[in-house]
C-alpha positions as CSV (number, residue, x, y, z in Angstrom):
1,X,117.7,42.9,180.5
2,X,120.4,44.9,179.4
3,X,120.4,47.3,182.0
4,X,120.3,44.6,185.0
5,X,123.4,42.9,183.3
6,X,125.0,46.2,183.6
7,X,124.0,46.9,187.3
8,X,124.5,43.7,188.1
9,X,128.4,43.9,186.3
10,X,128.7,47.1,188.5
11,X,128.0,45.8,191.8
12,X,129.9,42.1,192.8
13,X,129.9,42.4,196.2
14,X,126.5,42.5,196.2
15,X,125.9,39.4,193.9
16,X,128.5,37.3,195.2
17,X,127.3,38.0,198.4
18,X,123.7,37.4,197.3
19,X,125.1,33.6,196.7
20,X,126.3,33.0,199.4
21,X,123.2,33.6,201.7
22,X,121.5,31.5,199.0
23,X,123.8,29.1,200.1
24,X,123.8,29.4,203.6
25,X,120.0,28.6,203.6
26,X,120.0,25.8,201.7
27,X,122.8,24.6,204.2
28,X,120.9,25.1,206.8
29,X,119.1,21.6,208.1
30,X,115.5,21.4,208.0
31,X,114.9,18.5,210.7
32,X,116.8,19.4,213.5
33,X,119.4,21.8,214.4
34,X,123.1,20.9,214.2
35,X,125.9,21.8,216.7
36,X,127.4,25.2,217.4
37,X,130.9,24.1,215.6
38,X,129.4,22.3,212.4
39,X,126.9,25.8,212.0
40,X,130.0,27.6,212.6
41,X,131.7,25.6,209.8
42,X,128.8,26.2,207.4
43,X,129.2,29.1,207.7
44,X,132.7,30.0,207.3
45,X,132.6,28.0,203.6
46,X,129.6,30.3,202.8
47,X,131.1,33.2,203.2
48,X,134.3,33.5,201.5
49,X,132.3,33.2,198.7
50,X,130.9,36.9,199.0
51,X,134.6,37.3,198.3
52,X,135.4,35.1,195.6
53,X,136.1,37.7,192.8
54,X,138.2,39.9,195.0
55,X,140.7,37.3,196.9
56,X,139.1,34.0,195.0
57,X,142.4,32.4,196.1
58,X,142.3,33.3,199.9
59,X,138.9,32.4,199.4
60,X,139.2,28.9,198.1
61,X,141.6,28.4,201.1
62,X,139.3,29.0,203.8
63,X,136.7,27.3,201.9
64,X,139.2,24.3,201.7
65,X,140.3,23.8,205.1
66,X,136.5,24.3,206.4
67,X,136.2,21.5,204.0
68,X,139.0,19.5,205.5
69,X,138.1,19.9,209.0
70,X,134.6,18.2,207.7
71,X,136.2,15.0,207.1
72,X,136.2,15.2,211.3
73,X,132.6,15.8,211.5
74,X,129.7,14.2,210.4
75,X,130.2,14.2,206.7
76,X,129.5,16.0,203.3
77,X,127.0,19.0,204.0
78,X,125.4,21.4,200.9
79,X,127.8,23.8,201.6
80,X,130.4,21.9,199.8
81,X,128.9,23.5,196.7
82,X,130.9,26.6,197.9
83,X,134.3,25.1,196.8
84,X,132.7,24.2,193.3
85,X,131.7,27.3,193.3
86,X,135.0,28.8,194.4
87,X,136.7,26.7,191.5
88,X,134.9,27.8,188.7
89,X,136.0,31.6,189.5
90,X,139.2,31.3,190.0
91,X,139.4,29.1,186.6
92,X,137.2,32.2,185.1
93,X,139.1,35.0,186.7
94,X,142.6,33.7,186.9
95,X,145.5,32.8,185.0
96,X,145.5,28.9,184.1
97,X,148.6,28.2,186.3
98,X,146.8,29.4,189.1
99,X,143.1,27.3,188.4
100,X,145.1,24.4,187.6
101,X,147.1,24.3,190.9
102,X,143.5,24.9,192.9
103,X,141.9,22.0,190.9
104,X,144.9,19.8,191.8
105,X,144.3,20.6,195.2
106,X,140.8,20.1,195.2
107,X,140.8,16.8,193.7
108,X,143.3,15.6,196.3
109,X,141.1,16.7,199.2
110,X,138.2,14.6,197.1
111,X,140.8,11.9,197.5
112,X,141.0,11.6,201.2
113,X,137.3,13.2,202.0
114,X,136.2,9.7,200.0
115,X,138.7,7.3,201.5
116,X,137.5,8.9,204.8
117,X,133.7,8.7,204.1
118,X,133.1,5.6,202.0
119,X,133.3,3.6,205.0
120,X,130.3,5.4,206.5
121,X,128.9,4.3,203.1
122,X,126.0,1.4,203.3
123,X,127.0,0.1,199.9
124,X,130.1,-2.2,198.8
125,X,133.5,-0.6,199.1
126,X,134.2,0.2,195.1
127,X,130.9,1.1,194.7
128,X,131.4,3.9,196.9
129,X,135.1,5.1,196.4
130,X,133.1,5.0,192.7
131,X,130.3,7.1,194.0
132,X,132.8,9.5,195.5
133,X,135.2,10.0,193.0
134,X,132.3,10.9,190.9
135,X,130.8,12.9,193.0
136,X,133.7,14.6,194.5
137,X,136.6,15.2,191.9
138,X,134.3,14.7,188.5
139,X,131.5,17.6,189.8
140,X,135.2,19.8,190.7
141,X,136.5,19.2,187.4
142,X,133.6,20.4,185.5
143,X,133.3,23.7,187.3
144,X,136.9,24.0,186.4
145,X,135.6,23.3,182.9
146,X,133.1,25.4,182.6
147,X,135.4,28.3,184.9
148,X,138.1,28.0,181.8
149,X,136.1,27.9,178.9
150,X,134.6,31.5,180.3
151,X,137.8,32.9,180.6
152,X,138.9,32.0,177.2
153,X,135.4,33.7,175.9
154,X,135.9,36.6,178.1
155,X,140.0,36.5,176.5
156,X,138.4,36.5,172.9
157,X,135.7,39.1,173.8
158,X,138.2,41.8,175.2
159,X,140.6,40.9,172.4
160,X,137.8,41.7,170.1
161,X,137.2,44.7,171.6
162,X,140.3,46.3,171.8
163,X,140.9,45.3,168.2
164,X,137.8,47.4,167.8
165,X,138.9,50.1,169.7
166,X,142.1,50.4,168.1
167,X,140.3,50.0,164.2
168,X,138.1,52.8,165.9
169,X,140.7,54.8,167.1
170,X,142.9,54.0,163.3
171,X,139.5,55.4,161.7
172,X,139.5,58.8,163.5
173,X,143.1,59.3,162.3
174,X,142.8,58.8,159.0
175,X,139.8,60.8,159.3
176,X,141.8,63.3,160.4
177,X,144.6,63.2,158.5
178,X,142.0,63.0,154.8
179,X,140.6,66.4,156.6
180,X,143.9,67.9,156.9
181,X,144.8,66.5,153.6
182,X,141.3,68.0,152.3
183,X,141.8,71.4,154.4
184,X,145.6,72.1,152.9
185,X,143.8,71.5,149.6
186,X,140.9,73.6,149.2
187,X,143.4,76.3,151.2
188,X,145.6,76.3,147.7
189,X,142.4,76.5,146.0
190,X,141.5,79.4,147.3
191,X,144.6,80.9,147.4
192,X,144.9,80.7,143.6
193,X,141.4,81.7,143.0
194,X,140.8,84.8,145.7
195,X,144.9,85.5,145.5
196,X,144.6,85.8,141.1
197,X,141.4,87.6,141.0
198,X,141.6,90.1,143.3
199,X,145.6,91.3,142.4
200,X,143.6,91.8,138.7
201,X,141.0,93.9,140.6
202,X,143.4,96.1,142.3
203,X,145.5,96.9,139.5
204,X,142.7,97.8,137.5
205,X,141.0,99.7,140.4
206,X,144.4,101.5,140.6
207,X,144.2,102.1,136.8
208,X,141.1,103.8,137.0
209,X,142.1,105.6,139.7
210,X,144.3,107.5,137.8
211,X,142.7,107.6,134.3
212,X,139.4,109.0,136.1
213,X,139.7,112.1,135.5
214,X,142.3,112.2,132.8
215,X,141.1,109.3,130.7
216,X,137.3,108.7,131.4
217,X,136.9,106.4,128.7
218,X,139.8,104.2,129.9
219,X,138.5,104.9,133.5
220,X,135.1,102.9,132.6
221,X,136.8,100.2,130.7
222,X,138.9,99.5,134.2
223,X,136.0,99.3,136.3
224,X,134.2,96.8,133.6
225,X,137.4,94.6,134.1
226,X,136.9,94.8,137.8
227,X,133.4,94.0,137.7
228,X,134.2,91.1,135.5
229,X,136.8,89.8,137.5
230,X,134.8,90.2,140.6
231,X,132.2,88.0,139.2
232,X,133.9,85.7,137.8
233,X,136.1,84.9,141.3
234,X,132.5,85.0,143.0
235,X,131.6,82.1,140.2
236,X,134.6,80.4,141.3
237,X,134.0,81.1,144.9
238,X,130.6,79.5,144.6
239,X,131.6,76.1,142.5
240,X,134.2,75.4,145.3
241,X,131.7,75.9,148.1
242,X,129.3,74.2,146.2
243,X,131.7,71.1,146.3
244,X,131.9,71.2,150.0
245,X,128.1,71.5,150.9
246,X,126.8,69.1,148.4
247,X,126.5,65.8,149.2
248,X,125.9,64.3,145.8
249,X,129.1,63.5,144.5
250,X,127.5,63.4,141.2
251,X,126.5,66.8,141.1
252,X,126.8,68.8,137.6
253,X,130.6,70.6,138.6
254,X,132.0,73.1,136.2
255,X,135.6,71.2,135.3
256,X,138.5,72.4,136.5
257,X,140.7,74.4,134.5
258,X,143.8,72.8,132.9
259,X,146.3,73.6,130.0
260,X,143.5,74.4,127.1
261,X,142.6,77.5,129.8
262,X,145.7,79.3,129.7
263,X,144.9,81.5,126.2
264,X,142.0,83.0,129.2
265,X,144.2,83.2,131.5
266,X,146.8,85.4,129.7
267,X,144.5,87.4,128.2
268,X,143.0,88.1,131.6
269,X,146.6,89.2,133.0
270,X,147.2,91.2,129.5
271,X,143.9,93.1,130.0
272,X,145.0,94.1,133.7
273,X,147.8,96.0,132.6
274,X,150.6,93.6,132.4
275,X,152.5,92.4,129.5
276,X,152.8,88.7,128.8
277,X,154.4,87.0,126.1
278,X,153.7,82.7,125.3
279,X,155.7,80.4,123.8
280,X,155.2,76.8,123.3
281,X,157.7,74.0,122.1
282,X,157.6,70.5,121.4
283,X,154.9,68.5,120.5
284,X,152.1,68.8,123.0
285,X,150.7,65.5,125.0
286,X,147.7,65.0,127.9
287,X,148.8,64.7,130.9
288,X,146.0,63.4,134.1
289,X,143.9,65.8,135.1
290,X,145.4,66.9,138.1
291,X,149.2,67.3,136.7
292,X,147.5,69.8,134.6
293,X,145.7,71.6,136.9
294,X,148.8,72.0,139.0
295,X,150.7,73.5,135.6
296,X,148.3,75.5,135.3
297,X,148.2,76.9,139.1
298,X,152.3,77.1,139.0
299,X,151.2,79.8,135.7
300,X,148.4,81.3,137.6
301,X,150.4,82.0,141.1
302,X,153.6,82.9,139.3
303,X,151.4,86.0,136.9
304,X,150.1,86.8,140.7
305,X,153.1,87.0,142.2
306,X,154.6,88.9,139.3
307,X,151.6,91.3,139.7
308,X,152.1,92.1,143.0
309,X,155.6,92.0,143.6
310,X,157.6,93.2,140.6
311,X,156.5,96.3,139.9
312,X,153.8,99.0,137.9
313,X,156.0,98.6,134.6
314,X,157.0,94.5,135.1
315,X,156.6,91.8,132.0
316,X,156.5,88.0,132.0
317,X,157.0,85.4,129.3
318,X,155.5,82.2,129.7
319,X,157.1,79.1,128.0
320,X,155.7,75.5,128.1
321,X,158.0,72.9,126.6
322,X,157.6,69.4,126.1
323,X,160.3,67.6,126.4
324,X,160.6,64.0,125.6
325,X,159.9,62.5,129.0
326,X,159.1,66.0,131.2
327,X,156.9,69.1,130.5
328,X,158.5,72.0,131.5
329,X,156.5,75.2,132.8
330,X,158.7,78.3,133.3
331,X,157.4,81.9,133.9
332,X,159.9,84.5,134.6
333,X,159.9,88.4,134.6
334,X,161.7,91.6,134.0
335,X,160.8,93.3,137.2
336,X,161.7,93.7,140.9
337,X,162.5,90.3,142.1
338,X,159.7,88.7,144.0
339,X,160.5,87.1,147.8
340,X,162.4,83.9,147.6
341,X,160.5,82.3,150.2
342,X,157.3,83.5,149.6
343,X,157.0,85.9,152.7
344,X,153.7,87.3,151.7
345,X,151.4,84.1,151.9
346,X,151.3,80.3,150.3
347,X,151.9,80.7,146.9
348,X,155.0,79.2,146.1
349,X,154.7,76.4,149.0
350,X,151.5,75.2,147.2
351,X,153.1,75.5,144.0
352,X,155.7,72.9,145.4
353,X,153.3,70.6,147.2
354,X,151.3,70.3,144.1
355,X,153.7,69.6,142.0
356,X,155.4,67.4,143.9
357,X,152.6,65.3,144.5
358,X,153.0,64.6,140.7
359,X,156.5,63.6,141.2
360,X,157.7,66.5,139.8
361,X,160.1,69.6,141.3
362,X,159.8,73.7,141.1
363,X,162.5,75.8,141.5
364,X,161.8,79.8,142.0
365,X,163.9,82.3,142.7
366,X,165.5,85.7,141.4
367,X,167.1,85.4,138.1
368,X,170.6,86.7,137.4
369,X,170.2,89.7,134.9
370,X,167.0,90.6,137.3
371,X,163.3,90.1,138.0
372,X,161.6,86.7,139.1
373,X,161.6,83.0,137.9
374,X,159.8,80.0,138.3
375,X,160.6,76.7,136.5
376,X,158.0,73.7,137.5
377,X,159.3,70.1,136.0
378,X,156.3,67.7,135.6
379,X,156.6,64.1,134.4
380,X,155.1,63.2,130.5
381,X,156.2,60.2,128.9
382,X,156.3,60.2,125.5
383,X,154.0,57.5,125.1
384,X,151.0,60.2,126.2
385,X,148.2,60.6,123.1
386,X,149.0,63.9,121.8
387,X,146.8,66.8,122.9
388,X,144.0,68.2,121.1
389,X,142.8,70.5,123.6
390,X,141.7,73.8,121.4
391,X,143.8,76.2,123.2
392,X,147.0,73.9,121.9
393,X,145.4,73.7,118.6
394,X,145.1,77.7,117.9
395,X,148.4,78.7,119.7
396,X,151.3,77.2,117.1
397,X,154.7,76.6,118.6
398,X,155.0,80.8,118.9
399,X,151.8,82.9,119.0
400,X,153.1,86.2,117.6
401,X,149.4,88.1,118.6
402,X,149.9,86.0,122.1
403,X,153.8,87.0,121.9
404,X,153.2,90.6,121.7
405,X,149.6,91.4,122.4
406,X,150.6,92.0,126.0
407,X,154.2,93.9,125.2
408,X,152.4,97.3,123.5
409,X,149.2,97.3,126.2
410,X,148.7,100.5,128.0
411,X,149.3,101.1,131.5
412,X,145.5,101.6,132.6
């Protein structure tokens, strides 16, 4: 049924005009034929109605005065149904002031067609002025009824519809904008993961390089590191794909890393050559999971960074101090200053966005006396439990073996 509606919806003419043969035959008299004008006159109300959703108002007018110039004739015929019919679509299809000015109209015309033919009437004089208001305005009125009520359903249908349309189209947008959102994300994950790893790798691989022949010994402890690192940014790799394929959200994840991690992550960047010193002041406090992963990252990107950019014989020092309402992450370096704005990829812009999404600020850039700096301000109220993480726990306020492990490593 469906599918007829729909044909039906997309071809009018043909209905409408459909109607109005129906009409036309059961105009047409069954006893005897009627004169060349009145057939005439038949017809011309039938007709217009083939029209009625295209010019319903031109349409009601012919109807109308064929209608009129039957009060000269021999009386009401079927084909008066035309005008109910041509009331109910303009009530339907039009605005209101338009179906109310037609109904107007058409119960004057009932007016005068029942003064006119209640004389011709075989009953009492009120009975049929009675009979003819009935007949005439009450059967007008309720196609104009039933003509307005549809156009206020139709009204509410389409409103619905475009509400639909528009909660539709405010769907796909935030759809989008949650896949950018999701897309910029696992970009800076990547970044930090691939972009850390791999600078590791090719400073060892350079390492060996030049201890292969001189120093075999050191030359095979290089490529272990490599091979280490490799695997363990393949892990990585493979937890963060694994997040994007699965579609169990309660799927066993290995957590991510936070502020406990950073004793691995130092001694990762000691044991690729470069020379890192740790210092931690105040008393230590939690901080939400993803404030810490983002200190973290600022650590991770800036160790990068200071890999790649400041040179073969480069330190850093890495200080975390809590401060009574902010934790303050700065890592700086003695080397070749880094780029300001990060020319060689998205390191420092991620550092911003994420900590700025915590409401906190980073500022980087070369320091006076020389090399690199990067100071990240995160919020942590007081009021925070203190931490017990184990990494807090076996580094005191300043590590001396994580203060100077990194200073006296070799150059592999």
């Amino acid at each position: 049924m469906s599918v007829l509606y729909a044909w039906l919806r997309r071809h009018p003419l043909l209905v409408d005009s459909g109607l109005a043969l129906v009409l036309a035959v059961i105009s047409v008299p069954t006893d005897d034929l009627r004169p060349a004008p009145v057939a005439l006159l038949t017809v011309l109300m039938v007709v217009p109605v083939a029209f009625r959703r295209k010019v319903p108002i031109w349409a009601l007018g012919v109807c109308l005065a064929c209608a009129i110039a039957q009060l000269f004739g021999p009386g009401p015929a079927p084909s008066d149904v035309a005008v109910l019919v041509l009331i109910y679509t303009i009530a339907a299809y039009r605005p209101r002031r338009y179906s109310v000015i037609a109904l107007i109209t058409c119960l004057l015309a009932a007016v005068v067609a029942v003064v006119v033919w209640t004389p011709l009437q075989r009953v009492g004089v009120l009975d049929g002025l009675y009979f003819g208001a009935v007949l005439f305005g009450g059967s007008a009125l309720i196609a104009w009824t039933i003509g307005d009520s549809m156009r206020f359903r139709r009204g509410y249908y389409a409103a619905l519809e475009e509400r639909a349309a528009r909660l539709e189209a405010d769907r796909h947008v935030q759809a989008k904008m949650a896949a950018a959102a999701e897309r910029a994300r696992i970009a800076r994950e990547l970044h930090d993961v691939i972009a850390h790893h791999v600078s590791v790798m090719v400073v060892q691989a350079d390492g060996a390089s030049y201890a292969l022949h001189a120093d075999p010994a050191k030359a095979e402890a290089a490529l272990k590191a490599i091979s280490s690192t490799g695997r363990q940014a393949l892990g990585e790799m493979r937890a963060l794909l694994g997040v994007l394929r699965s579609a169990d959200d309660r799927a066993a994840l290995a957590p991510l890393p936070g502020l406990g991690e950073l004793r691995e992550l130092l001694d990762q960047a000691r044991a690729a050559g470069l020379g890192v010193t740790y210092t931690l002041s105040g008393v230590p406090r939690d901080l939400p999971e993803g404030a810490e992963l983002a200190a973290y990252r600022v650590v991770q990107e800036s160790l990068t960074n200071t890999r790649k950019h400041a040179g073969p014989d480069a330190s850093a020092s890495v200080t975390l101090r809590y401060e009574p309402d902010w934790l303050i992450v700065e890592v700086t370096d003695n080397g070749i200053a880094g780029p300001t704005a990060d020319s060689a990829g998205n390191g420092l812009a991620g550092m911003r966005e994420r900590i700025q999404m915590y409401g906190g600020t980073v500022e980087a850039g070369p320091l006076p006396g020389g090399g690199f700096g990067v100071l990240a301000r995160l919020p942590c109220p007081r009021h925070e439990a203190p931490r017990k993480s184990a990494a807090h726990a076996r580094a005191p306020a300043t590590d001396p073996d994580w203060a100077t492990a990194g200073l006296e490593a070799e150059t592999v």
